[in-house]
C-alpha positions as CSV (number, residue, x, y, z in Angstrom):
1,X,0.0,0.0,0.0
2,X,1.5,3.4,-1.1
3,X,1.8,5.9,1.7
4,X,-0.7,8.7,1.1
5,X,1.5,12.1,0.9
6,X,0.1,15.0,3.1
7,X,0.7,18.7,2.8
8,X,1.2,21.2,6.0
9,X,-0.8,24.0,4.7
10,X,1.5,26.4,7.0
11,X,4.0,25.0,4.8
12,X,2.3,25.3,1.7
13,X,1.3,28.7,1.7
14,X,5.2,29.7,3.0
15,X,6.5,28.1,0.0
16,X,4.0,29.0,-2.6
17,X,2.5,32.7,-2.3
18,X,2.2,34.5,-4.7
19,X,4.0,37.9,-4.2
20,X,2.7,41.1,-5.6
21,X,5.3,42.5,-8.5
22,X,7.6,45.0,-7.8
23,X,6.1,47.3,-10.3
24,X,2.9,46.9,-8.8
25,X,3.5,47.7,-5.4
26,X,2.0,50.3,-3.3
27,X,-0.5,51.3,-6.3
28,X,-3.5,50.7,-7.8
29,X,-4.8,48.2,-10.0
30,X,-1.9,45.9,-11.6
31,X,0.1,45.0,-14.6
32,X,0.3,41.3,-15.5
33,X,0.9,38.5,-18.4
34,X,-2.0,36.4,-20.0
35,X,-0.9,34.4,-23.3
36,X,2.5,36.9,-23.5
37,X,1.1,39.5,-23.8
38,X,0.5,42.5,-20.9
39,X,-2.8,43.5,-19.1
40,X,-3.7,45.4,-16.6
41,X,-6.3,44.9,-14.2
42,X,-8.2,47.8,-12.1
43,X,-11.7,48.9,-10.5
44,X,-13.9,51.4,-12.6
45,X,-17.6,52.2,-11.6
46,X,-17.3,49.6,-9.5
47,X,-16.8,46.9,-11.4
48,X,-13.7,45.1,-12.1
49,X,-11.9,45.6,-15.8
50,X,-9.5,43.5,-17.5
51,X,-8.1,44.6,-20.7
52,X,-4.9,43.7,-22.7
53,X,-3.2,46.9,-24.4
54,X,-1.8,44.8,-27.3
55,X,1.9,44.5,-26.2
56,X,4.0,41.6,-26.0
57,X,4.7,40.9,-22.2
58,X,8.4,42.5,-21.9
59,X,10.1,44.4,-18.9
60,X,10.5,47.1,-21.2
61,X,6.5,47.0,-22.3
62,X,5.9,45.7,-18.3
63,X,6.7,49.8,-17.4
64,X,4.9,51.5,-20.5
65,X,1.8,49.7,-19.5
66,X,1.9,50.8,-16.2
67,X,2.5,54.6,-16.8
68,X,-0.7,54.2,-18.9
69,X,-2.3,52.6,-15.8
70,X,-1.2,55.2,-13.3
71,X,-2.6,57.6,-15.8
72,X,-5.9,55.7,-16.0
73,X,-6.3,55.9,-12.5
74,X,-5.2,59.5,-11.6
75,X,-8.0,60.2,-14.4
76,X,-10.9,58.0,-12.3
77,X,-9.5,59.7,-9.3
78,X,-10.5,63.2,-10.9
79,X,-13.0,62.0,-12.7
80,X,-11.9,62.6,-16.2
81,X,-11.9,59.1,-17.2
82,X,-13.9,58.1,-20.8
83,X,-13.3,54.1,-20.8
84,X,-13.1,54.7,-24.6
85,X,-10.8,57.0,-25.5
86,X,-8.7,54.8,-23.1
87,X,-9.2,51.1,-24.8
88,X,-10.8,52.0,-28.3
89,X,-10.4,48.5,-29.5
90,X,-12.5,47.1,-25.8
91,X,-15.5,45.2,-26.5
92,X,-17.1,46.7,-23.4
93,X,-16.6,50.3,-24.2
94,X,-19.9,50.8,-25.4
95,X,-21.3,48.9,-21.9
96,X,-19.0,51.6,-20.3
97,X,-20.1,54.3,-22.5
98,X,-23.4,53.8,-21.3
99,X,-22.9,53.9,-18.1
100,X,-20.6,57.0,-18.2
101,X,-23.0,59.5,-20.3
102,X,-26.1,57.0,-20.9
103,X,-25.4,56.6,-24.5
104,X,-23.4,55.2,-26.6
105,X,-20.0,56.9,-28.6
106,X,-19.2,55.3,-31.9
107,X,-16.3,55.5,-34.3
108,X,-17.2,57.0,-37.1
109,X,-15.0,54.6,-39.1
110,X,-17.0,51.8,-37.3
111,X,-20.4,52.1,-38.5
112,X,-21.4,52.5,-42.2
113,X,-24.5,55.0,-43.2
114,X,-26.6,51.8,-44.6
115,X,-26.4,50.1,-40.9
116,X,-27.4,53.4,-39.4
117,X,-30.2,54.1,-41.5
118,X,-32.0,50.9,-40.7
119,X,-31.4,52.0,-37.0
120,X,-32.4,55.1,-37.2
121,X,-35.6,54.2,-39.5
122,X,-36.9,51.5,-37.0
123,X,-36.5,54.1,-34.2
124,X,-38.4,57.1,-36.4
125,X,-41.1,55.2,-38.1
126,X,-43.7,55.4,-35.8
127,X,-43.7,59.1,-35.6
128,X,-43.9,59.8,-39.1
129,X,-47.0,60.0,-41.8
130,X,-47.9,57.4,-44.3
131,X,-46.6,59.5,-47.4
132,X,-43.4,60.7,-45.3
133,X,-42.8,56.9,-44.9
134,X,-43.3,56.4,-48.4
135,X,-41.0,59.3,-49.6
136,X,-38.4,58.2,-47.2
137,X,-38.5,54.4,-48.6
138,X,-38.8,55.4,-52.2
139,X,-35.5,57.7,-51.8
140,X,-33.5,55.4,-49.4
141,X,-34.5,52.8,-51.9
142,X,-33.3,54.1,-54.9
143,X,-30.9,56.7,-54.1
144,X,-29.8,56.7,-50.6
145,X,-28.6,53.1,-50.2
146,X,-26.9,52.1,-53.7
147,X,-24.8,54.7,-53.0
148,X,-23.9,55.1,-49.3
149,X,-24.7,51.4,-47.7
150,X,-21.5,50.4,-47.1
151,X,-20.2,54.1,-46.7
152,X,-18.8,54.6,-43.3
153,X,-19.3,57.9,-41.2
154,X,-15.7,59.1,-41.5
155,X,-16.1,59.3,-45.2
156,X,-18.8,61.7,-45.4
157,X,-16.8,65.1,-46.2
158,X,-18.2,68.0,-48.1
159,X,-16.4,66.5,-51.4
160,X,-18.3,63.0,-50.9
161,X,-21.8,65.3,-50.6
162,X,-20.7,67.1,-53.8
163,X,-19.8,64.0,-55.6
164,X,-23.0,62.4,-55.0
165,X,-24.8,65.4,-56.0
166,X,-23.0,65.3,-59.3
167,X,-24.0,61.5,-59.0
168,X,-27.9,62.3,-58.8
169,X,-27.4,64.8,-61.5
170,X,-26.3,62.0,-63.8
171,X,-29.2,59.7,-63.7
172,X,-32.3,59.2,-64.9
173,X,-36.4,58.7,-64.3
174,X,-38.1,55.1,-65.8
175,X,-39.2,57.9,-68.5
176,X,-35.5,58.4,-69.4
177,X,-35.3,62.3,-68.6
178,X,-32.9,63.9,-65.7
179,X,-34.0,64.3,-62.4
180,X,-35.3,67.6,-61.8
181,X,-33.6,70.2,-59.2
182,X,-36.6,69.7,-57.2
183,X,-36.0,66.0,-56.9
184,X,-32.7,66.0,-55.7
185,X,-32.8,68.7,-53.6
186,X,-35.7,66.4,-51.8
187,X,-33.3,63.4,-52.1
188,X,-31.1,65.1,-50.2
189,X,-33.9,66.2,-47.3
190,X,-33.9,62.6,-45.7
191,X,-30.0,62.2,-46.2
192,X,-29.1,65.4,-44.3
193,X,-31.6,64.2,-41.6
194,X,-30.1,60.9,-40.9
195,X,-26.4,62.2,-41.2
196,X,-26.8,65.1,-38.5
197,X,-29.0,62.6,-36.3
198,X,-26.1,60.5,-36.5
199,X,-22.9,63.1,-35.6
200,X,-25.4,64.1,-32.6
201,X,-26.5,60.5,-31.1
202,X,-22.7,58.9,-31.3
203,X,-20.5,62.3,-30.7
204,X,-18.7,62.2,-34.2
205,X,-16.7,64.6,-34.3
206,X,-16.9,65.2,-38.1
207,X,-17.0,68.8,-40.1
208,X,-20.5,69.1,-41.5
209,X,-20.4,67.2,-44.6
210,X,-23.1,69.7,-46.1
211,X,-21.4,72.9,-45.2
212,X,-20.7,74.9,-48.6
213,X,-22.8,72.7,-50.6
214,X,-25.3,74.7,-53.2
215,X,-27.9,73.0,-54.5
216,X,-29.4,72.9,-57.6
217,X,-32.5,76.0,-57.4
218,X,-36.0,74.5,-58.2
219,X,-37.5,75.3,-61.4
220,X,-40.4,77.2,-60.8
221,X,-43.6,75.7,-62.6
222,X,-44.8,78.9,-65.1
223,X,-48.4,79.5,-63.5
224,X,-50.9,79.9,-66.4
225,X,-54.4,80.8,-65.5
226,X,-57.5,80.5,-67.6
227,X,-59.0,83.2,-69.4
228,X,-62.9,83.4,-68.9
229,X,-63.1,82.6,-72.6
230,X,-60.4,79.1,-72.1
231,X,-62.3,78.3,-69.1
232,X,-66.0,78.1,-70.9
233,X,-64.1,76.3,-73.6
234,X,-62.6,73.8,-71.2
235,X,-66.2,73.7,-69.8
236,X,-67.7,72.3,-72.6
237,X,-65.5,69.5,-73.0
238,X,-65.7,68.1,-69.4
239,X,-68.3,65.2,-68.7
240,X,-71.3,66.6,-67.1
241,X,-70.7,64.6,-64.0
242,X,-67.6,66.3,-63.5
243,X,-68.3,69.8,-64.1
244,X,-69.5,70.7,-60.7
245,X,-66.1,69.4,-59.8
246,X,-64.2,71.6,-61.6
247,X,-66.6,75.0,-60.8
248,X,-66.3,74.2,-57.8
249,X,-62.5,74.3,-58.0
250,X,-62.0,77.7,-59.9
251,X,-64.4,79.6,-57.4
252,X,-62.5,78.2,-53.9
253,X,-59.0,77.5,-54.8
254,X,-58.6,74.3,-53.1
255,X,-55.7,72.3,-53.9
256,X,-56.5,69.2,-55.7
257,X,-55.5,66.7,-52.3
258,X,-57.9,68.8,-50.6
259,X,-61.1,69.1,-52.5
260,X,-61.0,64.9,-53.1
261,X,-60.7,65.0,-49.3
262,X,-63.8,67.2,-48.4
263,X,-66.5,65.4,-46.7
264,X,-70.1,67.1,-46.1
265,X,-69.8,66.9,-42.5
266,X,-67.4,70.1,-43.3
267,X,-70.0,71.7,-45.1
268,X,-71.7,74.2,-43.1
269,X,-74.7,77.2,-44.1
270,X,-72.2,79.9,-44.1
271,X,-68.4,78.0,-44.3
272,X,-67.1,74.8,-45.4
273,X,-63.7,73.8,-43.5
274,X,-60.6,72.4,-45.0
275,X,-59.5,69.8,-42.2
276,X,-57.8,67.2,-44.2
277,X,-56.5,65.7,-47.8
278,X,-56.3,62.6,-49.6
279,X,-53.0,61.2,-50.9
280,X,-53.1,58.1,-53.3
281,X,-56.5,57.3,-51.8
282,X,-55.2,58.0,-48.4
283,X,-56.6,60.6,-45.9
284,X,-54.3,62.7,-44.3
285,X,-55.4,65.5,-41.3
286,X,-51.7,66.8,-41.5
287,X,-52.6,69.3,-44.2
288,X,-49.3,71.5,-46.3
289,X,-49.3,74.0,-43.8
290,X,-50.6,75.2,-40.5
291,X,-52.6,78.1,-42.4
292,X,-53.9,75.1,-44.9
293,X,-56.4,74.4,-41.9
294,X,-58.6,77.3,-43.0
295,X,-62.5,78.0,-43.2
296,X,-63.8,79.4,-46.5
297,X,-66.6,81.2,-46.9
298,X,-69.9,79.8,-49.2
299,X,-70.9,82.2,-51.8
300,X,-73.8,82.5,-53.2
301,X,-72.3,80.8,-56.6
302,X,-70.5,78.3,-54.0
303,X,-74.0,77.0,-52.6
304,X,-75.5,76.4,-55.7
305,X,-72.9,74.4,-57.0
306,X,-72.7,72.0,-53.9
307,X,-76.7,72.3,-54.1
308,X,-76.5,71.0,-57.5
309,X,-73.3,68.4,-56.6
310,X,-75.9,67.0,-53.6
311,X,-79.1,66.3,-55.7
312,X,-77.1,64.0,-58.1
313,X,-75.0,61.5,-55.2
314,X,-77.2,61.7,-52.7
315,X,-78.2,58.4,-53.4
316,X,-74.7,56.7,-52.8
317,X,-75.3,58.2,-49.7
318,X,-71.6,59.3,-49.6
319,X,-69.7,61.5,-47.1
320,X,-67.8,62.7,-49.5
321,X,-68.3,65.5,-51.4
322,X,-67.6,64.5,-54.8
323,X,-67.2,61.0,-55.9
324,X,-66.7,58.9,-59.0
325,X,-69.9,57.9,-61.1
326,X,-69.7,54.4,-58.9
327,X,-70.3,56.5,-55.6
328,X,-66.5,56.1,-55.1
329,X,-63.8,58.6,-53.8
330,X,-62.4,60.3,-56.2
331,X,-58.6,59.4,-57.0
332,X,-56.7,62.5,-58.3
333,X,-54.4,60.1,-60.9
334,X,-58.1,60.0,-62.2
335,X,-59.0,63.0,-62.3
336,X,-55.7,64.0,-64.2
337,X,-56.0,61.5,-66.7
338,X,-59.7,63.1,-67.6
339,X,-58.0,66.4,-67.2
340,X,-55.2,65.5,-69.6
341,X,-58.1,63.8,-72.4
342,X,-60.0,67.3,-72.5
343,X,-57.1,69.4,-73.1
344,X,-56.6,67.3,-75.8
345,X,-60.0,68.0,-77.2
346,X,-59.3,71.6,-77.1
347,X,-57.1,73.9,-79.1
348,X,-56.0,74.8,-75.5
349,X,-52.3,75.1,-74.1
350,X,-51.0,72.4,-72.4
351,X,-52.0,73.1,-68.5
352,X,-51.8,71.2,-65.4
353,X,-54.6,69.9,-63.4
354,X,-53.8,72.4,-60.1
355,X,-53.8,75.6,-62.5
356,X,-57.3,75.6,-61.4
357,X,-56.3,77.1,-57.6
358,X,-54.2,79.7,-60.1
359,X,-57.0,80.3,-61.9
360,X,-58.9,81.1,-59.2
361,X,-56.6,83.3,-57.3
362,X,-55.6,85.2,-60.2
363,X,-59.6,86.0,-61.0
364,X,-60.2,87.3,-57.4
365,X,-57.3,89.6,-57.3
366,X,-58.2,90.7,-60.9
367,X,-61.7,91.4,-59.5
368,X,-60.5,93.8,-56.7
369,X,-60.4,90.7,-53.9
370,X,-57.7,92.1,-51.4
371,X,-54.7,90.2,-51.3
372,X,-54.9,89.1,-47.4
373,X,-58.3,87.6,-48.5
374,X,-57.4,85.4,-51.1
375,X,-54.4,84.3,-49.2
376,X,-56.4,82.8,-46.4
377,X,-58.7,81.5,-48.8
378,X,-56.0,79.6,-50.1
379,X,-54.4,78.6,-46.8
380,X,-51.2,80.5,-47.5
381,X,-49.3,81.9,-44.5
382,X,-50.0,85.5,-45.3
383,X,-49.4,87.2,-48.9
384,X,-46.0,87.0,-49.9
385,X,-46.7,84.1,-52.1
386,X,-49.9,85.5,-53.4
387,X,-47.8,89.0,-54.6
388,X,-44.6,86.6,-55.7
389,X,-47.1,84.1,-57.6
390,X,-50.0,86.1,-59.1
391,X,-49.2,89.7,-58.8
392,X,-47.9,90.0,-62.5
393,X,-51.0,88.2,-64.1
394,X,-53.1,91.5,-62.7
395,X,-52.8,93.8,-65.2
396,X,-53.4,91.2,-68.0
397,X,-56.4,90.6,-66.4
398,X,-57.5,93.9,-65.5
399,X,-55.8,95.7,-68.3
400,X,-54.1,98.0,-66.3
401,X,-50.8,98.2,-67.4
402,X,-49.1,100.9,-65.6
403,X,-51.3,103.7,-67.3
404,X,-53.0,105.1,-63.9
405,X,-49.7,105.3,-62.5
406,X,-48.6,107.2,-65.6
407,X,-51.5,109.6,-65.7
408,X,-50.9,110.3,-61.5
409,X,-47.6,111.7,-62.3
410,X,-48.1,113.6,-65.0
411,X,-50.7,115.4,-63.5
412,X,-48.6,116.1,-60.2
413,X,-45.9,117.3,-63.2
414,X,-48.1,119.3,-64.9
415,X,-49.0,120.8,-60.8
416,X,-45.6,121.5,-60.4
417,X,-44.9,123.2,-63.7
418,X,-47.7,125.5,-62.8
419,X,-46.9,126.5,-59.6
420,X,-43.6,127.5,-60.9
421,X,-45.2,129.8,-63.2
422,X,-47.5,131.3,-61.1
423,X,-44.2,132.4,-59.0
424,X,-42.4,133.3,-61.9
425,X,-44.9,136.1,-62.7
């Protein structure tokens, strides 16, 4: 039987403690080896950290690590600390980063624009509308991503913004034209958006990529109102279901989105209100603009037109307004499809289906309307747009090309010459 060999743990512990290194004494935290290479090992936010700073486990590297340790510390100590900026290449920095500031600082070269977006889309869908979700898809889709997905945050620099201006520039619609300026100055809307959003949630501390950049101006469509004589001739031509549809368009100036939308509930003996639109057959309640929310007053023309407009779909028993000849809402894509097959018909200019609300606005002013007035009837903030828009289509209508202004001055000329010769003599 072999004799069983017993330890004295007096004697076991004299001749195999572990002693505290040299370097280590009287300090905090430590420096040690794990696999060759250094670590160091200390207490931060009460919890214990162990990281390795990359060097092979020498006496030489033994004291640089622990000058970067006693540097760590004195930081804790006077609570400068960022756990971060300290082990960049730490799996737990973002756990630390959290617990530091309560969110989380990214490299920028880390984290490419296409993993952000579906981030920051996830987070920001539920607060948005139905067509801003469907803009923001459409442009991500087929702009956004192709060309930033794998794009990370430390490449966007004002030359990358430029270059992918000059990229959108370059292509083309399904109908094989340019984009407009209006288009990509709306691409770049949602891009500016998620780029900022990002620099201010993760800290990058990047030069505004957009700074300096000019975009393209928007083309400004060239309103053309009807004549009275183009509009009877457009009358004549539009399906008798559909004229009270269009009459009542010229004489209210309602945008197209808003008149599909208008339900008889709204209707009132003195007022109708504008409370909401309809967007590829969806309603919306957040109309263009605060002012959009409006109530316009029922003429006398008004009333018999939605008298009339009652008396034939009343039996489809409707709350809308005007409907299709099947008792259905009407869809604007519709509507400018009929509106495109009567101009057509006519020997007429080539107009689009909202130059009715310029029709409209441009009558009233040419009938003496004041300008405040027909800017609320529109929903416009006040009457900047109304002078900017349809101020020089008032003296083709009223024929008042500058003459009275003319004949004013001459006559205080014509004062002023004869007061001199009265004083003469």
């Amino acid at each position: 039987m072999k004799e069983a060999r017993v330890f004295q743990i007096s004697d076991f512990k004299k001749g195999n403690s572990r002693k505290r290194e040299k370097l280590n004494t009287g300090k905090n935290g430590s420096v040690y080896a794990r696999g060759g290479k250094s670590w160091v090992y200390f207490r931060y936010m009460n919890q214990r950290v162990r990281e390795s700073v990359g060097l092979m486990d020498t006496p030489e590297n033994r004291k640089l690590v622990r000058q970067k340790l006693d540097l760590v510390i004195a930081e804790i100590q006077n609570n400068t600390f960022e756990f971060a900026k300290r082990f960049p290449y730490s799996k737990k920095k973002d756990s630390y980063t959290l617990l530091e500031t309560g969110s989380v600082q990214k490299n920028p070269a880390d984290i490419t624009f296409g993993e952000y977006y579906q981030k920051w889309y996830n987070e920001m869908k539920s607060g948005m509308t139905d067509s801003k979700i469907r803009d923001y898809d459409c442009i991500a889709r087929c702009h956004l991503l192709p060309y930033f997905q794998d794009v990370p945050f430390v490449a966007f620099k004002p030359i990358k913004m430029k270059k992918f201006q000059a990229y959108l520039k370059s292509k083309k619609t399904p109908s094989g034209s340019p984009l407009s300026n209006k288009r990509i100055r709306n691409i770049f809307i949602p891009l500016r958006i998620v780029v900022m959003d990002a620099i201010d949630e993760y800290g990058f501390d990047l030069i505004n990529p957009f700074s300096n950049l000019k975009l393209p101006n928007s083309k400004r469509f060239r309103v053309m109102p009807f004549s009275y004589q183009e509009w009877h001739t457009l009358m004549e031509h539009i399906p008798e279901w559909y004229k009270p549809y269009f009459e009542f368009a010229v004489n209210t100036g309602l945008r197209p989105s808003e008149q599909v939308a208008l339900k008889w509930s709204a209707v009132d003996k003195d007022y109708f209100s504008v409370e909401c639109s309809r967007v590829r057959n969806k309603e919306k309640h957040d109309l263009k603009t605060e002012s959009s929310n409006r109530l316009v007053v029922i003429t006398k023309t008004i009333r018999e037109i939605l008298d009339r407009q009652k008396a034939v779909t009343e039996k489809f028993n409707s709350p809308y307004v005007f409907i299709n000849t099947e008792g259905r809402p009407i869809l604007q894509d519709k509507m400018r499809e009929l509106w495109l097959r009567v101009i057509k018909k006519t020997d007429l200019a080539h107009r689009r289906f909202y130059e009715t609300r310029h029709t409209f606005a441009s009558w009233a002013l040419a009938s003496g309307e004041s300008p405040e007035w027909v800017a609320r009837t529109l929903g416009h903030v006040d009457t900047a747009m109304v002078y900017k828009t349809y101020g020089r289509y008032i003296p083709n209508l009223t024929r008042q090309d500058g003459s009275a202004f003319e004949r004013q001055f001459l006559a205080n000329k014509n004062q002023e010459k004869c007061g001199n010769e009265i004083s003469t003599k």
